[in-house]
N, C-alpha and C positions, 0 to 999 in steps of 0.2 A: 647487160651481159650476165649469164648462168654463173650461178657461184660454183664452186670450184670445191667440191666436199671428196675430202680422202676419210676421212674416221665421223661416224656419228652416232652418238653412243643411244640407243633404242629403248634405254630402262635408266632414268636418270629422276631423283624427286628434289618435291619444291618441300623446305619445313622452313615457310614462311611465318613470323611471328606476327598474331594476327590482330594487332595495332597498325599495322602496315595497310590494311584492305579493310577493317571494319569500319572505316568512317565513311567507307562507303554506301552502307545502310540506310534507308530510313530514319530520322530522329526518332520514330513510336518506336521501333525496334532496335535500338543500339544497345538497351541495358539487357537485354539479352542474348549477346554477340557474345560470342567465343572471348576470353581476355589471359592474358598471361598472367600470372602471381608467381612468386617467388617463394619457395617453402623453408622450413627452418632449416634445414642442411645444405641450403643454397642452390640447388635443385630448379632450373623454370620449370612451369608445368601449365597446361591451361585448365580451364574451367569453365563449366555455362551454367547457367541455373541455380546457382550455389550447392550446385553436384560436387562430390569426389573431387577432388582437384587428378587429373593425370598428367602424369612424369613421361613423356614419351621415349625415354630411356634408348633403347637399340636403333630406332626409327628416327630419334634425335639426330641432326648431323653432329657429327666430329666423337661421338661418345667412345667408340672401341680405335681411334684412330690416336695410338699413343703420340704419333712427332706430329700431333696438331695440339696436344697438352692442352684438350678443352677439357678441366676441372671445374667445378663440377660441371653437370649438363646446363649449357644454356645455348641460346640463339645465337651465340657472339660464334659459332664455329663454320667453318667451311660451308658454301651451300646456301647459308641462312642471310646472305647481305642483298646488297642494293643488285639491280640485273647489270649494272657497270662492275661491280666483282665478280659476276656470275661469269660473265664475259672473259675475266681474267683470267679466272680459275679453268673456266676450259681451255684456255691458253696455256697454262700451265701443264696441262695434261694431255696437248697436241689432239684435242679434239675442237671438229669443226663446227659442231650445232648436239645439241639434245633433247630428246625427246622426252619432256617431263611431268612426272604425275603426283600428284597431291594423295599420300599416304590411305588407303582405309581408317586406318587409325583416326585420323583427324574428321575423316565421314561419320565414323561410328561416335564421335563427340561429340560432334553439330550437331546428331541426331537426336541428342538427347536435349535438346530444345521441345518444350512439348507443345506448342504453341507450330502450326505448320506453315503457316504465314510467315511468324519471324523465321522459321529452317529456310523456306525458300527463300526472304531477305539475304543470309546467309550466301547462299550457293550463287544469287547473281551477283552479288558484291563483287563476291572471288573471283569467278569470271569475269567479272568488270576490270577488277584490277589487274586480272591477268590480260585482258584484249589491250586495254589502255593504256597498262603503262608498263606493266612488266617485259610481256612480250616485245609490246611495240618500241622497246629499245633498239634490238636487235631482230625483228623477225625473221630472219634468215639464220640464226643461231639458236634463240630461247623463243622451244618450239613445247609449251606447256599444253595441253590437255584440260579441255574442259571440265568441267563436274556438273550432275545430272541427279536434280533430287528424287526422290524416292517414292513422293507423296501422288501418285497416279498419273496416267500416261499423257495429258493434255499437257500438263507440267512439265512432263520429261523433253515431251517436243517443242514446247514453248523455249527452253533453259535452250537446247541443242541450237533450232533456230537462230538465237541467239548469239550464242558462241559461236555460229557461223557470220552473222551478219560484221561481228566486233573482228574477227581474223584468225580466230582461233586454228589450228588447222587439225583436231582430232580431239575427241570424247570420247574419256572413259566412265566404263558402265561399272559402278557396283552392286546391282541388283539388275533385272530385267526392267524395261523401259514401263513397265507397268505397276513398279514395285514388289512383285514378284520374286520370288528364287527360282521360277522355272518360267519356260516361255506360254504365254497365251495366245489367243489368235487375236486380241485388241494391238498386241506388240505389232500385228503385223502394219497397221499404219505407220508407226517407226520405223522399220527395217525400209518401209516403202521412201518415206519423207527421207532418211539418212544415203537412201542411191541417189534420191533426185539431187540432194545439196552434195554430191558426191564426200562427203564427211564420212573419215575414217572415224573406227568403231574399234576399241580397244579395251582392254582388262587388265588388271595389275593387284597381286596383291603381296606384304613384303615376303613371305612363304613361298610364294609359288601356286599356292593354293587357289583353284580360279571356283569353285563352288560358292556361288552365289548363297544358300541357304543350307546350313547343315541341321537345321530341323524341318521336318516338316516333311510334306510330299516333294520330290525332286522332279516330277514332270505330271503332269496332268492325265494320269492314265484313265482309261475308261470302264474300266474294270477294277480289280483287284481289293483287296482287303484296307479300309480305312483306314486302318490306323498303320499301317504299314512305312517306316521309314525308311531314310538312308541304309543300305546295307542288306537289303530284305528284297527287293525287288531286280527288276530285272538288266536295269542299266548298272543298277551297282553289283551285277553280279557277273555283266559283263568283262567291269573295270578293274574286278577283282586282283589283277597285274598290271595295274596301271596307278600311276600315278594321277592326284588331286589336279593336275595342270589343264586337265583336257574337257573338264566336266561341263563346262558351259558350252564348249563347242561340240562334244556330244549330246548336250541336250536339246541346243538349237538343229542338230541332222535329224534327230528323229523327231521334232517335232514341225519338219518340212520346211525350216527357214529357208535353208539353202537352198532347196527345189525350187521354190516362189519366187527368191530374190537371186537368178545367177550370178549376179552385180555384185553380192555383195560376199563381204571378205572379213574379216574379223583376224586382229594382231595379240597376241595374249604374250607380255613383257616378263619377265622373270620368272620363266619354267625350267630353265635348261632344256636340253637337246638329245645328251645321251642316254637316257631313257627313254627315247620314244619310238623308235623302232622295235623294241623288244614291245613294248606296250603296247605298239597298233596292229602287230603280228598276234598278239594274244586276243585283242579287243575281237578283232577278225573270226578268232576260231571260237571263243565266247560267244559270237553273236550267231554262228550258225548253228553253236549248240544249244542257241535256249530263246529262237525267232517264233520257233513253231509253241511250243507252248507259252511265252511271253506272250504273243498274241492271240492264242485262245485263251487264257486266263487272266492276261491285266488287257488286252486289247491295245495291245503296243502292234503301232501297224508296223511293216516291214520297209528298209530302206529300198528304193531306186538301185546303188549300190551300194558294197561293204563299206560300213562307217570309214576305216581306215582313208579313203578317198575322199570323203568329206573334209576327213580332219588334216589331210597335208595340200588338198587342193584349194580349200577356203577358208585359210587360216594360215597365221604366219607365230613364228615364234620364238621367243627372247630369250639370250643365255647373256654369262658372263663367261668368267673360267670356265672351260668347259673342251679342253681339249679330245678328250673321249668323244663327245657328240662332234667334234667338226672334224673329225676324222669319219664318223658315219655319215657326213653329208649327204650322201648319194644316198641312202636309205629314205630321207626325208625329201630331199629335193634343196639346193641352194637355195634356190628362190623364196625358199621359205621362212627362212632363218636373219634374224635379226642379233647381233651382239649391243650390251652396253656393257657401261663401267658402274650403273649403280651408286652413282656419286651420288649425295656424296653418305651411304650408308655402309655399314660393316661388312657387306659383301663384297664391296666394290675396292678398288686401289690406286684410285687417286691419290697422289698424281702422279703413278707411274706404269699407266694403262698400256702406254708404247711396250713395254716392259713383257708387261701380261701375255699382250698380240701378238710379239714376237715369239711367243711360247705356245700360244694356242694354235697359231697357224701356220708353224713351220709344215716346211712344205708342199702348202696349199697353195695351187697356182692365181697369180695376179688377177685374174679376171673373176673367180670364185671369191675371194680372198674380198676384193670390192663390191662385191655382190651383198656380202655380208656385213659389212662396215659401214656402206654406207649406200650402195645401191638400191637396194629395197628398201629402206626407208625413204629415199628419193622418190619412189614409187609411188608405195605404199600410202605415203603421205603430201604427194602431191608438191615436191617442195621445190621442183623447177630447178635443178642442178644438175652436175654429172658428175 
């Protein structure tokens, strides 16, 4: 029988302490696995490599959540236990299942493994522990998000594969499948292999921010002036009223993903909502005033249609609070919109989410209202319920 989902929250993270999943490793690789230490002001923090120790601080669970009175930061707070509290805790907050992702934060510390062997040891462990045992507690509830190393595209599909064969049910990308900050046409083996395994495709980062690379070139132009970064060319002059939320799924329209792959769909988790109709209206009138010489001067070819189509047709996208946007629903399309609670981080309000809902979507009618909560994630993610 189809489980039975009234709320599923669409932007939820795992700040798993990573004694929990490193023994999963290889023996040649464990003395260089991620490990937790304690600092002198009592602080957890991790460490790899005899690097910096970091304090995960706001991305910590429980840090800014005073009636959880986790002093100092450690893993002992909401969020961070066994998936049988995980389970609790979303009972406690009258949500049905989550859709959960492993912090950047914690990518960009594994990554500083400089050995690329042990980084990839790393990333299938986690996977491992998340298909094995985390997930597989509850798979109709703790609905975690693969991770996808960095280290060139074979890899990338190798890890994905993977996370598919073990139950995973969606992978998130922090970089392009080629390691990359912008799309290549090697990606396109990816985009292609990710329809066949029908495996959702998502992004997350705790900002909001989905720009994969903030140095460097942002898309592969054919033209234009080398040294040319962020800010100077012509997609970033398009998004000049736009907000960082949108960047990777503009840079996937114009560099034809969407055209190639109509299948495919891309979910981008804590953007908020009410900004983006101001934002796609501008992108729009940007885009027709600067096609003509963008592509005679960097050789940006021109879209099929106006990006704005792209980005609410093949793409979906995640708020919390956000009463403003789910009042503009109709601007975006229902169907497009994902809500979470963001547990268990500073953004979010656990565990009094019901609380929140009742404030965000007064009166937005019932069928809308579950569209948002928890239908399109059902979708989206393949998760066999109603």
């Amino acid at each position: 029988m189809a489980r039975r989902y009234r709320m599923i929250s669409g932007d939820s993270h795992l700040d798993i302490p990573p004694e929990r999943w490193t023994g999963r490793m290889p023996t040649r690789w464990r003395e260089r696995a991620p490990r937790r230490v304690t600092l002198a002001n009592g602080n957890d923090a991790i460490i790899v490599e005899n690097r910096s120790p970091y304090t995960p601080t706001l991305q910590l669970t429980g840090t800014t959540y005073d009636q959880h009175d986790v002093k100092p930061i450690t893993y002992d707070g909401p969020g961070a236990g066994s998936p049988e509290r995980r389970v609790q805790e979303q009972d406690q907050d009258g949500v049905d299942a989550e859709i959960m992702y492993t912090h950047p934060v914690y990518m960009n510390v594994w990554r500083g493994i400089k050995d690329d062997e042990a980084y990839k040891a790393v990333i299938h462990a986690y996977n491992e522990f998340l298909g094995e045992e985390y997930c597989a507690h509850a798979p109709d509830r703790l609905i975690a998000m693969g991770v996808i190393p960095d280290t060139g595209l074979d890899d990338a599909m190798r890890e994905m594969e993977y996370c598919d064969r073990v139950g995973l049910k969606g992978v998130c990308l922090y970089k392009f499948p080629s390691g990359k900050g912008y799309p290549t046409p090697e990606d396109d083996r990816f985009w292609q292999a990710a329809c066949d395994l029908n495996m959702p495709l998502t992004g997350h980062t705790g900002s909001g921010a989905m720009r994969f690379s903030r140095e460097g070139p942002i898309f592969p132009y054919r033209k234009g002036p080398k040294d040319a970064g962020p800010g100077r060319d012509p997609i970033s002059i398009m998004t000049r009223f736009a907000g960082e939320g949108l960047w990777v799924a503009l840079q996937m329209a114009f560099a034809g993903v969407f055209d190639r792959f109509p299948r495919l769909r891309a979910y981008w988790a804590e953007t908020q909502i009410g900004w983006l109709p101001f934002a796609l209206s501008q992108i729009d009138d940007n885009y027709e005033r600067s096609r003509y010489w963008a592509e005679r001067l960097w050789g940006l070819e021109p879209l099929a249609r106006p990006p704005s189509e792209y980005l609410k047709t093949k793409n979906l996208w995640g708020f919390m609070w956000d009463p403003f946007g789910v009042r503009l629903r109709g601007e975006i399309g229902v169907t497009q919109l994902l809500w979470g609670n963001d547990f268990a981080h500073a953004q979010g309000d656990w565990p009094y989410s019901r609380r929140v809902i009742e404030e965000t979507f007064a009166g937005v009618p019932e069928g809308e209202a579950h569209r948002m909560l928890a239908g399109n994630a059902i979708e989206f993610f393949h998760l066999g319920g109603n």
